[in-house]
Z-matrix of the N, CA and C atoms (Angstrom, degrees):
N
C 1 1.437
C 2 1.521 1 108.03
N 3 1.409 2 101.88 1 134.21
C 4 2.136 3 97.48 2 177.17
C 5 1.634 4 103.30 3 -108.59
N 6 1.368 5 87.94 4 152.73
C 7 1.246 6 108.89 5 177.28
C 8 1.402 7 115.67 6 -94.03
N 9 1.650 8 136.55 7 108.94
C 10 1.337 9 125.32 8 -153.87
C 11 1.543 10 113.46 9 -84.80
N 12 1.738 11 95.98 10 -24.58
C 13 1.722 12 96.47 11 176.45
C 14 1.795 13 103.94 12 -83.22
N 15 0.928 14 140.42 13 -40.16
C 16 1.505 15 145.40 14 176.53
C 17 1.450 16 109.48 15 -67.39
N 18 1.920 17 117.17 16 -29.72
C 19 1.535 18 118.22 17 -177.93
C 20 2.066 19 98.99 18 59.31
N 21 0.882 20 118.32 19 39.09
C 22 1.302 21 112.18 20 -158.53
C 23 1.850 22 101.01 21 -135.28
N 24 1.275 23 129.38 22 132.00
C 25 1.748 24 106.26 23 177.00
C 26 1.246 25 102.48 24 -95.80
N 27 1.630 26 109.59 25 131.62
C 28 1.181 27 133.67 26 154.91
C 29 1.115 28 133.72 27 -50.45
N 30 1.084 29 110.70 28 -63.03
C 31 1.770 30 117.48 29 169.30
C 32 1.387 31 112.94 30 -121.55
N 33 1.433 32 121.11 31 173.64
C 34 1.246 33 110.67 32 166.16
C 35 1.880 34 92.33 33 -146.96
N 36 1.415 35 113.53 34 113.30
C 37 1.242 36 133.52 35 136.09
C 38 1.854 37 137.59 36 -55.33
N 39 1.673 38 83.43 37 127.65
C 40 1.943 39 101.47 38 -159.86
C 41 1.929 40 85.23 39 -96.36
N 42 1.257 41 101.38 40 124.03
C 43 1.566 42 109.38 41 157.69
C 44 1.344 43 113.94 42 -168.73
N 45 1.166 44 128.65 43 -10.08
C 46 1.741 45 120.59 44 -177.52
C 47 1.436 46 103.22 45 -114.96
N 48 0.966 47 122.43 46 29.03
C 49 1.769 48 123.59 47 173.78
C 50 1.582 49 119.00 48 64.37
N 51 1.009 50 93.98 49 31.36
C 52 1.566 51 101.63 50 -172.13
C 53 1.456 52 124.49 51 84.53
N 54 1.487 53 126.74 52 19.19
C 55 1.187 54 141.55 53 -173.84
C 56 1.223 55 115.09 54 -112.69
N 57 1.121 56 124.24 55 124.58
C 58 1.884 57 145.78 56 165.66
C 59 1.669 58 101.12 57 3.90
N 60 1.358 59 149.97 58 131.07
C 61 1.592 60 130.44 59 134.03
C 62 1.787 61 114.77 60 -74.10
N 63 0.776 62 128.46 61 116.29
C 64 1.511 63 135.72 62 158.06
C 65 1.506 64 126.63 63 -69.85
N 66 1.322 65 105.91 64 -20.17
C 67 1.524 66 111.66 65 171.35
C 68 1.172 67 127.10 66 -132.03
N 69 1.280 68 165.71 67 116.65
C 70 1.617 69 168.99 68 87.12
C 71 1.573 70 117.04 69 -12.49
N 72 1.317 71 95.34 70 118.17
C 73 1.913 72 111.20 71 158.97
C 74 1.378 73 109.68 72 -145.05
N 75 1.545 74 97.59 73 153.72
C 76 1.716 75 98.24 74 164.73
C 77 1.677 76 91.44 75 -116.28
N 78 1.348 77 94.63 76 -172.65
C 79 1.119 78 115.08 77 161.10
C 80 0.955 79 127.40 78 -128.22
N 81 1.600 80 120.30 79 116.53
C 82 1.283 81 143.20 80 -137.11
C 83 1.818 82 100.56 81 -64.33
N 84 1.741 83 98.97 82 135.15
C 85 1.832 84 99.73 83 -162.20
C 86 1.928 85 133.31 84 41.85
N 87 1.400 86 72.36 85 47.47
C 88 1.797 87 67.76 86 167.87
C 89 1.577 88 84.09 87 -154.83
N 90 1.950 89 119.08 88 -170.51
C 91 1.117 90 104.75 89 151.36
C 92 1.223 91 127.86 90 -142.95
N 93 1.507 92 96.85 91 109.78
C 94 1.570 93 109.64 92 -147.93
C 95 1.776 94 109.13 93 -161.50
N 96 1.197 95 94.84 94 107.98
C 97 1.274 96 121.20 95 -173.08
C 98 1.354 97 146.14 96 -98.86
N 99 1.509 98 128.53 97 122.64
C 100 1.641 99 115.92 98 -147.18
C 101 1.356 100 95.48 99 -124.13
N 102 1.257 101 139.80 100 107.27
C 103 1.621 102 138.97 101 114.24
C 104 1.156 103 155.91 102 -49.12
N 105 1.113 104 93.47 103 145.34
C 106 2.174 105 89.29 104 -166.44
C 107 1.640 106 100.10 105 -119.28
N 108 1.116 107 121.10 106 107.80
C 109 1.430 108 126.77 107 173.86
C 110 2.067 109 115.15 108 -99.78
N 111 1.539 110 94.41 109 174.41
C 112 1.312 111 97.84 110 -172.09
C 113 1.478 112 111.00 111 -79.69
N 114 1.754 113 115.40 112 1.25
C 115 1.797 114 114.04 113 -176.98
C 116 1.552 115 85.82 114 -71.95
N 117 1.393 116 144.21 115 -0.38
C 118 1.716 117 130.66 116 -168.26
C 119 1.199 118 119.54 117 82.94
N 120 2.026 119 119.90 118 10.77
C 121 1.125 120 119.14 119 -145.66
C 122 1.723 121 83.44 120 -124.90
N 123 1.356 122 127.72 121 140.72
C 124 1.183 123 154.67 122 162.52
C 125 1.465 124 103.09 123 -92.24
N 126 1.644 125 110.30 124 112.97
C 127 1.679 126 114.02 125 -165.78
C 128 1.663 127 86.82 126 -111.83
N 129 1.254 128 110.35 127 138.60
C 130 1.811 129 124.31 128 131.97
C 131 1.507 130 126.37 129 -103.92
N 132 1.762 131 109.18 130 125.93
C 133 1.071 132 92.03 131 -173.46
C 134 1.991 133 99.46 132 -122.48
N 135 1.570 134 102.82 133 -174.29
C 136 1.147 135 100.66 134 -178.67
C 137 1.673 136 112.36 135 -123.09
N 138 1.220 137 123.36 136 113.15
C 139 1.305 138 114.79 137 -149.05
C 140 1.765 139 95.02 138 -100.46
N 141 0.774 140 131.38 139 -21.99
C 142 1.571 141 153.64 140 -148.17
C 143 2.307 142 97.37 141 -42.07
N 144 0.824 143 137.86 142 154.71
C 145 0.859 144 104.63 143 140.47
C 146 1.692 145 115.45 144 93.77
N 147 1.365 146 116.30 145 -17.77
C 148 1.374 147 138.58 146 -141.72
C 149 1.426 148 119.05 147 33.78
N 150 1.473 149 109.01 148 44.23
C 151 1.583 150 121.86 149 163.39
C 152 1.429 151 103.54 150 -81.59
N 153 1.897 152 101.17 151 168.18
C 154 1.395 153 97.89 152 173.90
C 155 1.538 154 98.41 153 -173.79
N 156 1.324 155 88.58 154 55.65
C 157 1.732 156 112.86 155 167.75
C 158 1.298 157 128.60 156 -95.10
N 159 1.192 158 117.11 157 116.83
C 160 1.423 159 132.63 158 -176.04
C 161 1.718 160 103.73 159 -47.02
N 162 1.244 161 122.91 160 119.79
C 163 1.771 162 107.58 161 -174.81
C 164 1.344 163 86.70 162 -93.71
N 165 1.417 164 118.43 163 -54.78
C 166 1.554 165 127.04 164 -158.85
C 167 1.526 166 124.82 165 -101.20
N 168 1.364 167 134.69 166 -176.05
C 169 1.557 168 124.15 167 148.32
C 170 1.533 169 109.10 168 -168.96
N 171 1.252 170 121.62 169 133.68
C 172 1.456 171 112.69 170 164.39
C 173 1.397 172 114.32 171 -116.98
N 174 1.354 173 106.10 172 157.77
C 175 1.689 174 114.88 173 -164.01
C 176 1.829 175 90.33 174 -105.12
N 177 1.259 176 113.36 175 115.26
C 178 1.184 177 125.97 176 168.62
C 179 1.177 178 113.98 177 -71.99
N 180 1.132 179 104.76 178 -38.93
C 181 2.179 180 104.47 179 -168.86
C 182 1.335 181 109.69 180 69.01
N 183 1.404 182 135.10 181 40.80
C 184 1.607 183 132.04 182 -173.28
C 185 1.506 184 89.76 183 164.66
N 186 1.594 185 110.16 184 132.34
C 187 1.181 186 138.26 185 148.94
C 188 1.341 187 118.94 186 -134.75
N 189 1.380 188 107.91 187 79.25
C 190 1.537 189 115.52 188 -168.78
C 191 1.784 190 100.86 189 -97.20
N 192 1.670 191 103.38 190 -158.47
C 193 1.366 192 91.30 191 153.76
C 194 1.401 193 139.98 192 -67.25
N 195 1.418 194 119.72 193 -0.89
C 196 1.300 195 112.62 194 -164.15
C 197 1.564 196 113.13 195 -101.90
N 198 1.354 197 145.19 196 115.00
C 199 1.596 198 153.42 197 162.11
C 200 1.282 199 75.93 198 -51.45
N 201 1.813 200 81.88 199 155.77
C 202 1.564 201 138.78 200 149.61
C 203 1.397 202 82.36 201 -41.16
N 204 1.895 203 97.27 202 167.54
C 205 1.184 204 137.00 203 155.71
C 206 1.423 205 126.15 204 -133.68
N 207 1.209 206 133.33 205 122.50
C 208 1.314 207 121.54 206 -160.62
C 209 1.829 208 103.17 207 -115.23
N 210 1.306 209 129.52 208 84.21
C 211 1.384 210 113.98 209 152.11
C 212 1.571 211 144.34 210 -85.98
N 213 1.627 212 112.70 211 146.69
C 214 1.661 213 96.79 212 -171.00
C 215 1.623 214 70.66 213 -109.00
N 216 1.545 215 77.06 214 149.34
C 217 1.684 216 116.12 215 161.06
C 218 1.360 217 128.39 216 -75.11
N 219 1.108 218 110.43 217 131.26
C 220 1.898 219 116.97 218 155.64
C 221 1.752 220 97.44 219 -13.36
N 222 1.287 221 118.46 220 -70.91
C 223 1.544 222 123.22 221 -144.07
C 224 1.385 223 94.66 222 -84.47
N 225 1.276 224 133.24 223 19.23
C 226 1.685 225 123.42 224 -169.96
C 227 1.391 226 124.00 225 76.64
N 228 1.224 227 113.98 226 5.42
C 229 2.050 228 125.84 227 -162.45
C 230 1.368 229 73.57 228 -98.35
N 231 1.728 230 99.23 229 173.60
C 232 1.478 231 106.77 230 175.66
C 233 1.690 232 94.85 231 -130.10
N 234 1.940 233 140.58 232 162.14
C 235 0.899 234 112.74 233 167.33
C 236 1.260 235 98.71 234 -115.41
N 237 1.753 236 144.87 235 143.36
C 238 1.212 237 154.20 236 135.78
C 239 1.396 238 136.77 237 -30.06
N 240 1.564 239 141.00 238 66.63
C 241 1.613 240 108.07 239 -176.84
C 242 1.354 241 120.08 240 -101.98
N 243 0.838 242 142.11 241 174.71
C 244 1.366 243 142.97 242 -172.93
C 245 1.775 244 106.00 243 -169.86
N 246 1.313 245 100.62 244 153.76
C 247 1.843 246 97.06 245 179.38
C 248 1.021 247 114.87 246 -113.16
N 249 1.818 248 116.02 247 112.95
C 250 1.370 249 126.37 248 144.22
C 251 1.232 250 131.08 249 15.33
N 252 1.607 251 109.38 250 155.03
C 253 1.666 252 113.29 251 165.53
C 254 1.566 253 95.86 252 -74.65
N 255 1.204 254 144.82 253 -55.21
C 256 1.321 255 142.37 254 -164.85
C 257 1.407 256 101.00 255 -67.97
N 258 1.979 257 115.54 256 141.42
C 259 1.193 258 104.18 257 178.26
C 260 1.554 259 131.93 258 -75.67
N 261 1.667 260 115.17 259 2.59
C 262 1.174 261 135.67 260 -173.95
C 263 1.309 262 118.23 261 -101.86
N 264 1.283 263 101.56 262 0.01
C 265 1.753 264 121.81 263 175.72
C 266 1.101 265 112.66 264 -93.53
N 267 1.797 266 103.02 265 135.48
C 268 1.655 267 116.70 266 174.13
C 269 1.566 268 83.49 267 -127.94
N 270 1.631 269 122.20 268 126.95
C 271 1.181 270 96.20 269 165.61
C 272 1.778 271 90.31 270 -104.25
N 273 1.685 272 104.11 271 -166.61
C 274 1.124 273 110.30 272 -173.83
C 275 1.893 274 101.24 273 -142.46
N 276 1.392 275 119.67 274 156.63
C 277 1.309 276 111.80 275 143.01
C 278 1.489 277 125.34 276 -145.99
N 279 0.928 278 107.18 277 172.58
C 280 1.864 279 98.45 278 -171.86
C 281 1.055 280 110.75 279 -156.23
């Protein structure tokens, strides 16, 4: 985690096996945080607490050029996309 007034990292969180993250989201008022790294793995984590445990993960199968997408919903849900092994694939989760 960086610190923007210090420019300095604070912590450093283990979840993609030692591989690059390319993407960062939270989710807006809570504290809980989703990365997309180059292991193909879409992380949620739970920061709450000064934890920083991976709760979740999905296996994308593709780390191309394209990031996640993170939308919140009308109803408070959020939706997930990310791109497939196929190049015609968007999958989604929610």
């Amino acid at each position: 985690m960086w610190n923007l007034n210090t420019r300095r990292a604070e912590t450093v969180v283990e979840g993609h096996s030692g591989n690059s993250v390319v993407w960062v989201n939270t989710l807006r008022g809570t504290d809980t945080l989703i990365s997309q790294g180059r292991d193909m793995r879409v992380c949620l984590w739970d920061l709450s607490e000064g934890r920083r445990a991976v709760l979740d993960s999905l296996w994308t199968g593709s780390v191309g050029f394209c990031q996640c997408s993170l939308l919140e919903m009308s109803t408070g849900t959020h939706l997930l996309a990310f791109a497939g092994q196929q190049t015609e694939e968007v999958r989604h989760q929610q």
